[in-house]
C-alpha positions as CSV (number, residue, x, y, z in Angstrom):
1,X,-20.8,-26.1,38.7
2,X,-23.8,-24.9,40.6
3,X,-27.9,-25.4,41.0
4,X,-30.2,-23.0,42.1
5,X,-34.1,-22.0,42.0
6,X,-35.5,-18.4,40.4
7,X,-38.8,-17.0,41.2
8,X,-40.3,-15.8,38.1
9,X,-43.5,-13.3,38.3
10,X,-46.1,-14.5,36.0
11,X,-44.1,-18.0,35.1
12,X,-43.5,-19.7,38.6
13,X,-40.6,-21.3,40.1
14,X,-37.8,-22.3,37.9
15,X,-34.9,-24.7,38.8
16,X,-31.3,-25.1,37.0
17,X,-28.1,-26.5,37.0
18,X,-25.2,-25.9,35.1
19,X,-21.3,-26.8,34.4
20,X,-18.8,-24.3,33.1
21,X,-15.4,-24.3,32.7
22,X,-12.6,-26.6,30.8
23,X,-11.9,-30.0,33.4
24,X,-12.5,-33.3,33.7
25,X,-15.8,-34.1,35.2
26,X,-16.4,-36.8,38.1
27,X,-19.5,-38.3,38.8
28,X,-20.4,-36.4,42.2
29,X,-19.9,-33.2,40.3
30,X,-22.5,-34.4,37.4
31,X,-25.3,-35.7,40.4
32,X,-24.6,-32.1,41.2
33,X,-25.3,-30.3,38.3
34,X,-28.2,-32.8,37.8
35,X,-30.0,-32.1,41.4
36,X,-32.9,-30.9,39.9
37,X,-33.1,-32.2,36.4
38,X,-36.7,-34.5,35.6
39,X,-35.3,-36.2,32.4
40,X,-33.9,-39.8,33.6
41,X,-31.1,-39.0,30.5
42,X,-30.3,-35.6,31.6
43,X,-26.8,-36.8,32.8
44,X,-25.9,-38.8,29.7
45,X,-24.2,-36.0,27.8
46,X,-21.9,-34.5,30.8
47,X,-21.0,-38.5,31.2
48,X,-20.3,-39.2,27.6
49,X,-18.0,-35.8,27.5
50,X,-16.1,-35.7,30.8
51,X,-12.7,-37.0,30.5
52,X,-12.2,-34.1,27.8
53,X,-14.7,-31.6,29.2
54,X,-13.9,-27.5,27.9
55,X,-17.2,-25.9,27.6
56,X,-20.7,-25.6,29.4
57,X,-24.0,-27.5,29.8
58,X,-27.1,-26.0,30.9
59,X,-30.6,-27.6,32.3
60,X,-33.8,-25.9,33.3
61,X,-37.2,-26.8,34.2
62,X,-40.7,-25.3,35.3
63,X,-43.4,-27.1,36.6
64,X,-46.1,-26.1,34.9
65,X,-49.3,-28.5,36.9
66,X,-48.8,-28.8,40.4
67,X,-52.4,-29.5,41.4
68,X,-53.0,-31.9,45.0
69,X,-56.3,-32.6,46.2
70,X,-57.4,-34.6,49.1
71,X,-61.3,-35.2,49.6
72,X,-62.5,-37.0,52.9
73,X,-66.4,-37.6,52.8
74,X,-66.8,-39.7,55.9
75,X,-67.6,-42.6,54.2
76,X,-65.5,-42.3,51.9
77,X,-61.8,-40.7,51.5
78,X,-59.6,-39.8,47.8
79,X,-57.4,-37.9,45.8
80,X,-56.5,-36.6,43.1
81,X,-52.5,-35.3,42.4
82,X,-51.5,-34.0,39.2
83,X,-48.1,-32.7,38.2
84,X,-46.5,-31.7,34.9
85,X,-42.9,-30.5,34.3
86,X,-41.4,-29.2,31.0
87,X,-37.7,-29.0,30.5
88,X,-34.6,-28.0,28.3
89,X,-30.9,-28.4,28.2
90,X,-28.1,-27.2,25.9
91,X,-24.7,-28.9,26.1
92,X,-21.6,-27.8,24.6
93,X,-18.2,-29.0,24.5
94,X,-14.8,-27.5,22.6
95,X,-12.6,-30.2,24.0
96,X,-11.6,-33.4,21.6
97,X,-14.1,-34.2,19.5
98,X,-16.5,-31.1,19.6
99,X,-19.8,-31.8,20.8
100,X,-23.3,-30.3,21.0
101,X,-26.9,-31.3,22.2
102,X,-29.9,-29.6,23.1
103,X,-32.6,-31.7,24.4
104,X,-36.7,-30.5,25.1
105,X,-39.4,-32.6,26.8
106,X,-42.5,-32.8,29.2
107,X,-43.3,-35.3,32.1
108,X,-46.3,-35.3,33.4
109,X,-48.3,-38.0,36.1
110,X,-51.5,-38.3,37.3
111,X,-52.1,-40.2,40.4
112,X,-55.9,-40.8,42.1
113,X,-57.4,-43.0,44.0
114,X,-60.4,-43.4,46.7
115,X,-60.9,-45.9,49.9
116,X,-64.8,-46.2,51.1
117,X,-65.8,-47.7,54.8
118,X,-66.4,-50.7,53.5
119,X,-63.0,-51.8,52.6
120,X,-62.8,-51.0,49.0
121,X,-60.0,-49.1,47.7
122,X,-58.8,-48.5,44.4
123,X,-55.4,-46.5,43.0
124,X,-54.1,-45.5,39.6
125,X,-51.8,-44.3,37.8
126,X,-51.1,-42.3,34.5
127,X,-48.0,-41.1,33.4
128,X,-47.0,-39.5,30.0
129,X,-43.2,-38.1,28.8
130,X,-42.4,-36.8,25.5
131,X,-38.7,-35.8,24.5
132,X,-36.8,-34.5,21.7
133,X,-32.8,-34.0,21.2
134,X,-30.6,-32.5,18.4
135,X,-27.1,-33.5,18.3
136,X,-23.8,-33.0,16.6
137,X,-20.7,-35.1,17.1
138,X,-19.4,-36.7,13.6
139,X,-22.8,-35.5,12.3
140,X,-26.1,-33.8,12.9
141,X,-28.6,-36.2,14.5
142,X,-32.3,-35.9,15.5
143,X,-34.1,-38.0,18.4
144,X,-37.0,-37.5,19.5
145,X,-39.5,-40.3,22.1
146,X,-42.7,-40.5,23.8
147,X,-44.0,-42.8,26.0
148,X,-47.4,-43.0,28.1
149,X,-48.2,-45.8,31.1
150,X,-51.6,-46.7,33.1
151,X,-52.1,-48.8,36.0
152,X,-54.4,-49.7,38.5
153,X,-55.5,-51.5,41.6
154,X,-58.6,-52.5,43.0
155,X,-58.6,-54.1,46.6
156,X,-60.7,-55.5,48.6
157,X,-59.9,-56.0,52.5
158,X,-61.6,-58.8,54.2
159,X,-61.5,-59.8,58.1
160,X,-58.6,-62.5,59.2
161,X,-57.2,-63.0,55.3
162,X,-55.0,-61.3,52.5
163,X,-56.3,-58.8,51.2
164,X,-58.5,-59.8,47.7
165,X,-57.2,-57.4,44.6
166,X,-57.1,-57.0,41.0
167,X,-54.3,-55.2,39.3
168,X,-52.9,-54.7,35.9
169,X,-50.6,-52.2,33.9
170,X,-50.7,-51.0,30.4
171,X,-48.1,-48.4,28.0
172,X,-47.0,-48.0,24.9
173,X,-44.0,-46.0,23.5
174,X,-42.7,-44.5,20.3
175,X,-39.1,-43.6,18.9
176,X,-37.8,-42.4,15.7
177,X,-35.8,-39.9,14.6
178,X,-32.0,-39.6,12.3
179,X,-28.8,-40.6,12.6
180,X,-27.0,-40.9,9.3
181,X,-30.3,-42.9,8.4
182,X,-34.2,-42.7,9.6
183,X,-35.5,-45.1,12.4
184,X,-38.7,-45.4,13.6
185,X,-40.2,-48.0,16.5
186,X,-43.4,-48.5,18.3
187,X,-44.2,-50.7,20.9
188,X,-47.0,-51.8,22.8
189,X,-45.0,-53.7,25.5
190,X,-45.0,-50.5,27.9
191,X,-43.0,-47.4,28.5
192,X,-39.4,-48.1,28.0
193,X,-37.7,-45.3,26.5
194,X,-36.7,-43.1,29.3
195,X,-34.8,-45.7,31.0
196,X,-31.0,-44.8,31.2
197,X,-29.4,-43.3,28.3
198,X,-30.2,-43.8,24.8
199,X,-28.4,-45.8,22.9
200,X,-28.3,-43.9,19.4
């Protein structure tokens, strides 16, 4: 079990983690192997195979937008951070019931906002993910997800009271995919699909 970063000329800076070897896994060894991983599921296979672990699991990313700008005009002040992240992981395991997964996706935020003299500020926020997995345990499956939020504030600060603001969240998210039959889901309740792991 180990992590680590590689410099690579003309690509950037790459970061990985990986498990190899026949043993049961416990939970501080799979945050370990998981330092650096983006994907809130990345863990979810090395948990679901650990009692009966014999083979390796591999995760990588780049970050492929990393841009951070900070403007102060006097009168005014903002920002402006972008950042973007692809990612893939391959999972095999010999032990038991012999299991595979390889898993690609790309996470990506956008965060501005701007404050003015006169007590005025305003924030937001976009985010965007986008996943898909192939799997084989007592059959070939197919997953793949995507989700996308945006929210915002506007303020107001006034002398002696609360401050006066307006603020409100939006997202939508898609699923579908195989697993001994099609699925397909859409939903315009607000990202959702990234949270823990998946239950298909």
């Amino acid at each position: 079990i180990n992590t680590g970063k590689l410099f690579v000329n003309g690509y950037g800076l790459f970061k990985v983690g990986f498990v190899l070897g026949g043993y049961p896994l416990t939970d501080q060894m799979i945050t370990k192997a998981c330092t650096y991983a983006v994907n809130p599921a990345a863990s979810c296979w090395l948990q679901a195979n650990k009692t009966n672990f014999k083979g390796f699991w591999f995760c990588g990313n780049n970050q492929i937008v990393n841009e951070h700008y900070d403007f102060d005009a006097i009168i005014a002040k903002a920002y402006l951070h972008a950042d973007a992240v692809v990612e893939a992981s391959l999972g095999v395991n010999f032990g038991g019931a012999k299991s595979f997964e390889m898993n690609i996706g790309a996470f990506g935020t956008v965060d501005a906002g701007m404050s003015a003299i006169t007590g005025t500020y305003i924030e937001g926020h976009l985010g965007a993910n986008a996943m898909a997995k192939i799997a084989y345990k007592n059959g070939l499956t197919f997953d793949a997800k995507g989700d996308f939020s945006c929210e915002y504030k506007i303020c107001q600060t006034l002398p002696f009271v609360d401050d006066v603001c307006y603020e409100d969240k939006k997202g939508c998210s898609i699923n579908f995919g195989y697993d001994s039959s099609t699925y397909f889901s859409f939903s315009l309740e607000g990202p959702g699909t990234f949270q823990g792991c998946p239950t298909k």
